[in-house]
C-alpha positions as CSV (number, residue, x, y, z in Angstrom):
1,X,102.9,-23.5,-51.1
2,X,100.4,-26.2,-52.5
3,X,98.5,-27.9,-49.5
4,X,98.5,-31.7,-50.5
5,X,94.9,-32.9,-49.7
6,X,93.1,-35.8,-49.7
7,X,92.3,-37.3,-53.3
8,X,89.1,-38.1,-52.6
9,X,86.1,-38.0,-53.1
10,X,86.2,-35.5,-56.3
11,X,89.5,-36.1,-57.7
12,X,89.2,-40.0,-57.9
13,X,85.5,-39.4,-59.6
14,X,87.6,-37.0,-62.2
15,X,90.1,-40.2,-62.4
16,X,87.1,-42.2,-62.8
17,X,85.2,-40.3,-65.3
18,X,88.7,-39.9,-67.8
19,X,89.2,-43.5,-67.4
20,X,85.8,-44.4,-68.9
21,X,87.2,-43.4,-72.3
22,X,89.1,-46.5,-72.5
23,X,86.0,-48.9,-71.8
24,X,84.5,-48.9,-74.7
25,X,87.1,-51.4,-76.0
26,X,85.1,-54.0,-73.5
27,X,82.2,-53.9,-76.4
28,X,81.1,-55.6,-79.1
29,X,84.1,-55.3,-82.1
30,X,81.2,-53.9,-84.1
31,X,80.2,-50.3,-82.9
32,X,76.6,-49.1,-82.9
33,X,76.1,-46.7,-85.6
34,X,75.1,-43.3,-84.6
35,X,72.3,-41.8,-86.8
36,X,73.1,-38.0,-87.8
37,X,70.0,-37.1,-86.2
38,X,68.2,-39.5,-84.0
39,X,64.6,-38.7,-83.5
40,X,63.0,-39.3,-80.1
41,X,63.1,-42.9,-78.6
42,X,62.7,-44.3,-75.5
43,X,65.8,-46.7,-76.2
44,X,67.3,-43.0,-76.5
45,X,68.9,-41.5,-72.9
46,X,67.8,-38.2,-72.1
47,X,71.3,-36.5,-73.3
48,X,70.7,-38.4,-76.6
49,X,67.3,-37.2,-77.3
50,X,68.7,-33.4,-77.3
51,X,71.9,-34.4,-79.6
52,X,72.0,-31.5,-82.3
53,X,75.7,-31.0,-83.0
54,X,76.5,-27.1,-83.9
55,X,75.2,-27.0,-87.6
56,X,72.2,-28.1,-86.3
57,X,72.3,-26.2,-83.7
58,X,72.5,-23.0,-85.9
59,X,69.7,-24.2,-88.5
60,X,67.5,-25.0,-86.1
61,X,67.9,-21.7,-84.6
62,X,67.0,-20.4,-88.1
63,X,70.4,-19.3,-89.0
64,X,72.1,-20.2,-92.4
65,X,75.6,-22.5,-91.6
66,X,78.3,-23.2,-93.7
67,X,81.0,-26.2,-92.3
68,X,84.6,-25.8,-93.3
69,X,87.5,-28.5,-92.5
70,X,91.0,-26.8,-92.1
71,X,94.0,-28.8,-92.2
72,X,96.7,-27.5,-90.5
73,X,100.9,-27.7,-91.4
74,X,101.3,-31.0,-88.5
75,X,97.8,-32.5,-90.6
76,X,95.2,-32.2,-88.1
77,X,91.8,-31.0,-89.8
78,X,89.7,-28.7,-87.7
79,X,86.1,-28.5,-88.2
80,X,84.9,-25.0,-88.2
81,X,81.4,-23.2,-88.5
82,X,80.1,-20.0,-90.1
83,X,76.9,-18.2,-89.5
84,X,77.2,-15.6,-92.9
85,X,73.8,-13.5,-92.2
86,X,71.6,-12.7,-89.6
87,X,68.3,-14.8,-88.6
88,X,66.1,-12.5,-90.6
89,X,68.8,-10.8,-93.4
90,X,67.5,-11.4,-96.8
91,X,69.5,-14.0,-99.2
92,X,70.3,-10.8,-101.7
93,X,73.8,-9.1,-102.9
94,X,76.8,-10.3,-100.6
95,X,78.0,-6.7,-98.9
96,X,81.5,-6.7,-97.1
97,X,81.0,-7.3,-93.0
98,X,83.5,-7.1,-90.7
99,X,84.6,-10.9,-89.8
100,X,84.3,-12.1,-86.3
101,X,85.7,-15.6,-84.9
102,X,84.9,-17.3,-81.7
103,X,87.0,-19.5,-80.1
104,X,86.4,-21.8,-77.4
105,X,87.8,-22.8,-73.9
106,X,89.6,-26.3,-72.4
107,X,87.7,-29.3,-73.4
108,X,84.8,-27.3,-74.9
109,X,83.5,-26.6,-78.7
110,X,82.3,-24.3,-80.8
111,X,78.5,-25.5,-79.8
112,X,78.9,-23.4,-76.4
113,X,78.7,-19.5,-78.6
114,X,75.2,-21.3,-80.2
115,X,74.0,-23.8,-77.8
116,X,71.5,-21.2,-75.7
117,X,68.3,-19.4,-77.8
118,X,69.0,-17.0,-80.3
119,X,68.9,-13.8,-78.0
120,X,71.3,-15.7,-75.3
121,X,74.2,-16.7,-77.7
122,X,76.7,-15.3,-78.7
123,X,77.6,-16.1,-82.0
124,X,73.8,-15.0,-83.1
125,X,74.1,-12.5,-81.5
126,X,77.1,-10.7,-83.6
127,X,75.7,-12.6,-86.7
128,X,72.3,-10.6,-86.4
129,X,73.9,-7.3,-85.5
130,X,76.0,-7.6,-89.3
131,X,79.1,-9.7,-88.7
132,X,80.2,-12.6,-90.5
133,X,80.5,-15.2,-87.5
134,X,83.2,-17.9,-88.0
135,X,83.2,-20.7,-84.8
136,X,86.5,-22.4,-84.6
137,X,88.1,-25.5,-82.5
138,X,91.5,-26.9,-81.5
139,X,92.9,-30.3,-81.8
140,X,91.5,-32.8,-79.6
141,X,87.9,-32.2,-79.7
142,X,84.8,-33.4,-81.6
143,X,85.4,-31.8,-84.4
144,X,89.2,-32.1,-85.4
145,X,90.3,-35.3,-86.6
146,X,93.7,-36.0,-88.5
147,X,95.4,-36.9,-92.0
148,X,96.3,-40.3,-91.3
149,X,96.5,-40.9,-87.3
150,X,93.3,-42.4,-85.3
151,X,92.4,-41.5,-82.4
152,X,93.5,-44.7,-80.7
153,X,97.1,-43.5,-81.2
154,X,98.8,-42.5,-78.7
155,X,100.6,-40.2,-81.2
156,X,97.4,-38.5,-82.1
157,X,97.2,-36.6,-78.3
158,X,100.4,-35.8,-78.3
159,X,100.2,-32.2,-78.2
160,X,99.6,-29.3,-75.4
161,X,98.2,-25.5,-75.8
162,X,101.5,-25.0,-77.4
163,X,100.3,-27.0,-80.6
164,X,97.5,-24.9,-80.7
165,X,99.8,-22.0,-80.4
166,X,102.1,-22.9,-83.0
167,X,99.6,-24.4,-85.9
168,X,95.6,-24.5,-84.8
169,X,94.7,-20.8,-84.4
170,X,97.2,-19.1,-87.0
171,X,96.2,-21.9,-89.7
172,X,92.5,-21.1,-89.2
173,X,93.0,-16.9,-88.9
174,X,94.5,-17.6,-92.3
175,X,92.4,-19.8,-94.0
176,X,89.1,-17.2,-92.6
177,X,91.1,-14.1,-93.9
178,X,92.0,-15.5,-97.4
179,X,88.3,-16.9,-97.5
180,X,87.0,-13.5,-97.0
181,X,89.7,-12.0,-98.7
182,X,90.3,-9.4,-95.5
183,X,93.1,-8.6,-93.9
184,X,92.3,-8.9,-90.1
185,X,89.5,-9.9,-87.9
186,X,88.0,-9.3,-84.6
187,X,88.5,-12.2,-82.1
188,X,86.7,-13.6,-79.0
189,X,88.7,-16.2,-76.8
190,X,87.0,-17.3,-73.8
191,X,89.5,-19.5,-70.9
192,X,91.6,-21.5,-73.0
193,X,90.6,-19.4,-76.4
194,X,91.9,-16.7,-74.6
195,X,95.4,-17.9,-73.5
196,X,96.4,-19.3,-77.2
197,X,95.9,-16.2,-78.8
198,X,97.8,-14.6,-76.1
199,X,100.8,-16.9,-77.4
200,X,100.4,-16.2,-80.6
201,X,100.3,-12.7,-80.5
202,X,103.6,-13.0,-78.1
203,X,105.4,-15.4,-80.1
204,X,104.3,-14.2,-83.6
205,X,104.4,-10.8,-83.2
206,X,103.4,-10.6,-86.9
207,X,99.6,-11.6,-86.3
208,X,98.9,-8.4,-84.2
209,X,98.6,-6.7,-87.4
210,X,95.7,-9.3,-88.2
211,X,93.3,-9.2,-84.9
212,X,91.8,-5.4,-84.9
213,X,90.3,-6.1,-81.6
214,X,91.4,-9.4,-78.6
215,X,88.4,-9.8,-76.8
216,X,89.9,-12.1,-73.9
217,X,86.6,-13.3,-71.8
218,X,87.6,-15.3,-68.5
219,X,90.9,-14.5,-69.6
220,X,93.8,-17.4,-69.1
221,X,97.3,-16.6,-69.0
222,X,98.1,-17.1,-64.5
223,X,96.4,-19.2,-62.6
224,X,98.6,-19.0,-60.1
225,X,95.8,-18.1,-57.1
226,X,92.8,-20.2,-58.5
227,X,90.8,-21.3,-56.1
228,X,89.1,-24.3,-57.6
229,X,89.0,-27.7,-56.0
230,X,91.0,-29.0,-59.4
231,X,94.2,-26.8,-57.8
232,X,94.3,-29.3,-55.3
233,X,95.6,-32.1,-57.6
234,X,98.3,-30.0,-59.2
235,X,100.6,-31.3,-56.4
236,X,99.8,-34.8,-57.1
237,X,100.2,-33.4,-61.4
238,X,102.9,-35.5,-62.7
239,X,101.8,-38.9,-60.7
240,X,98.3,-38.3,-62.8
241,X,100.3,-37.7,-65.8
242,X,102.1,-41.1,-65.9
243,X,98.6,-42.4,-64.5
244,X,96.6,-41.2,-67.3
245,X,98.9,-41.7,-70.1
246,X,99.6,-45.0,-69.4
247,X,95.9,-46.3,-68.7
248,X,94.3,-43.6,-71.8
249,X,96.9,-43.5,-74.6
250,X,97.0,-39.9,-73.9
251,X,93.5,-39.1,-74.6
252,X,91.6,-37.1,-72.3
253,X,87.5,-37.3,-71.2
254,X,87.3,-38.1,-75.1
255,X,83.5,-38.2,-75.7
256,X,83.1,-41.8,-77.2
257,X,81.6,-45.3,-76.7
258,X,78.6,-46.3,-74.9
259,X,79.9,-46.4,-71.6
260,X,81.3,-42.9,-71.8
261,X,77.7,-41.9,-72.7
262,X,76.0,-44.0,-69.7
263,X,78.2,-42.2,-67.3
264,X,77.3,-39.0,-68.4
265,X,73.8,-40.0,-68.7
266,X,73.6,-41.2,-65.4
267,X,75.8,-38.3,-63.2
268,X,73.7,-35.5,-65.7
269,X,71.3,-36.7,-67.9
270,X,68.3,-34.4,-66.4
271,X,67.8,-31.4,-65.1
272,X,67.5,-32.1,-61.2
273,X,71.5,-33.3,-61.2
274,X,73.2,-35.5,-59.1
275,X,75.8,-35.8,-56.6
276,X,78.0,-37.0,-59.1
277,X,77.4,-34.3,-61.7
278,X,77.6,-31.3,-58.9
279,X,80.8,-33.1,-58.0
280,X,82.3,-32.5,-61.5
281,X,81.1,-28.9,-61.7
282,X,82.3,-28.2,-58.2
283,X,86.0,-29.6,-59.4
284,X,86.5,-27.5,-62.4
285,X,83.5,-24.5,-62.0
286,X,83.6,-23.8,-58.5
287,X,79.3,-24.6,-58.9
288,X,77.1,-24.8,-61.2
289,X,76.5,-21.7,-63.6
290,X,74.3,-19.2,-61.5
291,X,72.3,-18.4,-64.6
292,X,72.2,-21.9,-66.4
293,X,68.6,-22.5,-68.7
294,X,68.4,-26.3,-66.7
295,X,65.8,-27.0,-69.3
296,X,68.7,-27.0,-71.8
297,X,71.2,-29.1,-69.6
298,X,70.6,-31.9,-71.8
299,X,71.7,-29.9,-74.8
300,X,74.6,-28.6,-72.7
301,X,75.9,-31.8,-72.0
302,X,75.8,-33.6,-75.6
303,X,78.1,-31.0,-76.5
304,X,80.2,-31.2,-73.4
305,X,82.9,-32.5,-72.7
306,X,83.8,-32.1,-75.8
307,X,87.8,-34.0,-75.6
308,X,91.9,-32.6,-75.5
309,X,94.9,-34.4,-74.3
310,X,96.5,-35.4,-70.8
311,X,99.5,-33.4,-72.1
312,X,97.3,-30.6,-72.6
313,X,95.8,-31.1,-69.1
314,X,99.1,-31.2,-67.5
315,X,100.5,-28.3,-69.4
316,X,97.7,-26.2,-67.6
317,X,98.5,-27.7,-64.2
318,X,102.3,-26.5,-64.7
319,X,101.5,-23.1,-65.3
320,X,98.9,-23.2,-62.6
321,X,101.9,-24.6,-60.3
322,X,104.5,-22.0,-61.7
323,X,102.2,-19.0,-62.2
324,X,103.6,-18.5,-65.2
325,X,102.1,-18.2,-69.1
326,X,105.0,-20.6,-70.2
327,X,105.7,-23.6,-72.9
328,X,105.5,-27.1,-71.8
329,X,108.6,-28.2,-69.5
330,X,110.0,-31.2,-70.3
331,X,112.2,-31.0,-67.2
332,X,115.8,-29.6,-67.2
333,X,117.4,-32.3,-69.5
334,X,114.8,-32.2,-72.6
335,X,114.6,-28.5,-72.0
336,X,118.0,-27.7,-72.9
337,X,117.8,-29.7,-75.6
338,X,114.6,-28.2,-77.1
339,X,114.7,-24.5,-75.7
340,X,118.2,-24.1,-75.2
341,X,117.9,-23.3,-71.3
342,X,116.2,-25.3,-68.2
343,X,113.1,-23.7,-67.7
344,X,110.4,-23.3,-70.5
345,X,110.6,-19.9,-72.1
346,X,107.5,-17.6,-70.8
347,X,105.4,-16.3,-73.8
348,X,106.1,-12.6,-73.5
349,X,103.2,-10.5,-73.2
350,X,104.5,-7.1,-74.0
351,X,105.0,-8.1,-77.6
352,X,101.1,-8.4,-77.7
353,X,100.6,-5.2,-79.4
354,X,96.8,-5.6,-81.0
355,X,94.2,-4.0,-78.8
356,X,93.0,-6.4,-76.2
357,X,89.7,-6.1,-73.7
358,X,89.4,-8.2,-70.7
359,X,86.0,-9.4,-69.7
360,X,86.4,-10.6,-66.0
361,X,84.3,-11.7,-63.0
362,X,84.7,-11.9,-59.0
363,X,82.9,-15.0,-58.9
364,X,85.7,-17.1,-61.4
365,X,87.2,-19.4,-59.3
366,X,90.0,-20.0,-62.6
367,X,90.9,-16.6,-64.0
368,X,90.8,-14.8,-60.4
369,X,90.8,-11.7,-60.2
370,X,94.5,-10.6,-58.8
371,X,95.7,-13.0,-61.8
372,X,93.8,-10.6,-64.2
373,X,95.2,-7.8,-62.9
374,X,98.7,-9.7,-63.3
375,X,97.8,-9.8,-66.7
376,X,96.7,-6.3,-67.2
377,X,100.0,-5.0,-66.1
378,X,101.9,-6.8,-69.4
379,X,99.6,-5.8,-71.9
380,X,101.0,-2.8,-73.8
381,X,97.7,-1.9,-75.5
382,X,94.9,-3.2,-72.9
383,X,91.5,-1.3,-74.3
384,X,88.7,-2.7,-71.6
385,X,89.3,-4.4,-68.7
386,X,85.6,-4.9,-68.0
387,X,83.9,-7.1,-64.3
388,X,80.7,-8.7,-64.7
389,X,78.5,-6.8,-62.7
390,X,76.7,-10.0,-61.4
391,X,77.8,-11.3,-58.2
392,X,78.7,-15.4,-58.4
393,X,79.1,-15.3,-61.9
394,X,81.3,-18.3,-62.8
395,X,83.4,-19.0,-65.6
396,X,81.2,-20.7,-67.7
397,X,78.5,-18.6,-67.1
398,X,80.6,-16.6,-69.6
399,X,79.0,-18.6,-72.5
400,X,76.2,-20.9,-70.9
401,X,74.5,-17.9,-69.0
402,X,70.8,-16.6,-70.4
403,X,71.7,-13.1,-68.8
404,X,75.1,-12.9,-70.6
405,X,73.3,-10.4,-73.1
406,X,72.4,-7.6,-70.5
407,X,75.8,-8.5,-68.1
408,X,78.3,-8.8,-70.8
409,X,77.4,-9.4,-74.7
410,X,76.2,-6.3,-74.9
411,X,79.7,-4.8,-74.1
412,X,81.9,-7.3,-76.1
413,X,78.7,-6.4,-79.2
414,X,79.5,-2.3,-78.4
415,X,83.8,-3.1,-78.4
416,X,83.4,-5.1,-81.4
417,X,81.3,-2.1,-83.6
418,X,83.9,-0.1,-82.1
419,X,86.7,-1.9,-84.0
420,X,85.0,-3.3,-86.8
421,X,86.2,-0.4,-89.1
422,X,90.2,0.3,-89.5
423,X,89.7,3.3,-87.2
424,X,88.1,3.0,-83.8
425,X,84.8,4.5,-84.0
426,X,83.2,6.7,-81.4
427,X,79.7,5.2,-80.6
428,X,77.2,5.8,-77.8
429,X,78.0,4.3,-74.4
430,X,76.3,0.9,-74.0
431,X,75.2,2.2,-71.0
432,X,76.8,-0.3,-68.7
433,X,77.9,0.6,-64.7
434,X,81.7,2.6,-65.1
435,X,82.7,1.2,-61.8
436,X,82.5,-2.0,-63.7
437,X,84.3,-0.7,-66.5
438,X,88.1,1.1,-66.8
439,X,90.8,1.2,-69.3
């Protein structure tokens, strides 16, 4: 049973913080342009003078970037990014690589598989070892936008993980696939990234045939024994709903407007952070990422948090109240009339037939360990389930960590060669710990 605490202090500062969104409106009608790349200023805050956004990100890493806009069946278009060749592979004859895409977690972007050095990140990492990198996004963020609604529509946040589910992530698997005119992929999901492929896979059964390997890092499908301080509002869920969907229009920690940006700026525009800024990674993390580059905080930061809906926050917080991987509940009455029954159907894991490795850590206060091994028990063809050997290690040390190479890229990188060809290959051990390691 859920212990009903106290609101405050942290919960109210989330309140606070998702409430900024709708300030901007106080300003001047006219909005401050943004330039595309501001140099250094001292009318520029600290977050501001580090703004790259993820092309820039990858050029100034030394990487080539190409920017596609999908438009999925409801209209939304998704930005997405590609990395084609390695840092230091020549511009000569195109030559057939096996296609990797990265997708992100809960009110991130694609920026967190490039935002650390070259050696650090993810997505350069798989581009230099020969695969054709493609960094996607979901509805909601920075980078999607829509056919004809604005953001200031209600309408335009009205969506959960199940929209993702449903048109995001099978819209851009297909459009990558007939771009590079193969006929599956490999796939990374980390948190959220994770848990919509899981439904896709479960309730598309026909997409297993296009991921050759799931690799599920901080994988999301129960959250039923998280341990974060954000648990403790799940009680207090659908009073925050109405709250926050009255007050924001649905929106949820959109990154826009001044006074969005101050905030930020103030709670963690530096390195040295403040109460504020610990109070937010405390709520969600559990901490602050044992590993974090603090130099690059600023950088971090521009990029984060990068947007999604209340609906899609209060999805999360009924499946965390349920332990459950389940579609959104209307409640009994709109239930029967949308699902046929009064529960929400549970996505059913056994139809997820593709070959799926786990990448997991003790020190996740989200995707706890007991829930992973929840998970492992449905999966029909589980591969890897791999723990960070690396004691504290939190869930976004999964992508913001400069040791992720040594503690885990460097397993997901040997998995991926692995599957890159039709056929599993046989390759030489990675040499990681095997008590860290089983199938």
């Amino acid at each position: 049973m859920w212990r009903a605490r106290s609101l405050c202090p942290v919960p109210l500062f989330f309140v606070f913080i998702s409430l900024a969104g709708t300030l901007p409106k106080l300003t001047p009608l006219i909005p401050r342009p943004k330039p595309a790349f501001p140099r250094p200023s001292p009318k520029l805050t600290l977050i501001q003078r580090n703004y790259q956004n993820v092309s820039q990100l990858i050029t100034s890493s030394g990487y080539t970037v190409r920017e596609y806009n999908v438009t999925t069946r409801d209209s939304y278009i998704l930005m997405i990014q590609r990395i084609p060749r390695g840092r230091n592979e020549p511009r000569g004859k195109r030559r057939r690589k096996p296609v990797a895409f990265l997708m992100t977690g809960l009110l991130s972007s694609s920026a967190d598989y490039v935002v650390n050095l070259p050696d650090q990140s993810l997505g350069f990492i798989l581009a230099d070892n020969g695969f054709d990198v493609w960094l996607g996004n979901v509805r909601g963020t920075i980078y999607s936008s829509h056919e004809y609604l604005k953001k200031w529509q209600a309408r335009y946040w009205d969506f959960s993980f199940d929209e993702m589910i449903n048109f995001d992530l099978p819209d851009q698997i297909d459009f990558i696939l007939k771009k590079t005119r193969q006929s599956s992929l490999l796939y990374v999901g980390w948190s959220q990234g994770s848990l919509i492929m899981f439904g896709l896979l479960a309730s598309k059964p026909r997409y297993n045939q296009k991921i050759r390997l799931f690799n599920a890092i901080a994988p999301v499908a129960y959250l039923g024994h998280m341990t974060s301080e954000v648990s403790e509002m799940v009680p207090f869920a659908d009073f925050l709903n109405g709250l926050l969907q009255m007050t924001l229009h649905g929106a949820f920690l959109e990154p826009s407007g001044p006074v969005f940006e101050q905030i930020k700026e103030e709670a963690c525009g530096s390195s040295k952070q403040g109460p504020a800024c610990k109070a937010a990674f405390k709520l969600f993390n559990g901490g602050f990422p044992v590993e974090m580059n603090k130099t690059r905080f600023p950088v971090y930061m521009y990029n984060n948090p990068a947007g999604s809906s209340v609906r899609n926050m209060y999805h999360f917080a009924q499946i965390i109240r349920d332990n459950r991987c389940q579609m959104f509940d209307w409640g009994p009455l709109k239930n029967m009339k949308i699902y046929g029954q009064k529960r929400p159907p549970a996505y059913n894991l056994t139809k997820v037939t593709a070959p799926v490795a786990l990448y997991w850590s003790a020190g996740d206060v989200l995707a706890r360990p007991v829930d992973v091994r929840h998970l492992e028990k449905r999966l029909p063809n589980l591969v890897l389930s791999y723990k960070v050997p690396v004691r504290g290690f939190t869930h976004i040390d999964f992508v913001w960590s400069i040791k992720a190479k040594n503690h885990l890229y460097r397993m997901i990188l040997y998995m991926m060669q692995r599957y890159s060809q039709e056929q599993p290959q046989q390759l030489p051990s990675p040499g990681v710990n095997r008590n860290t390691a089983h199938v």
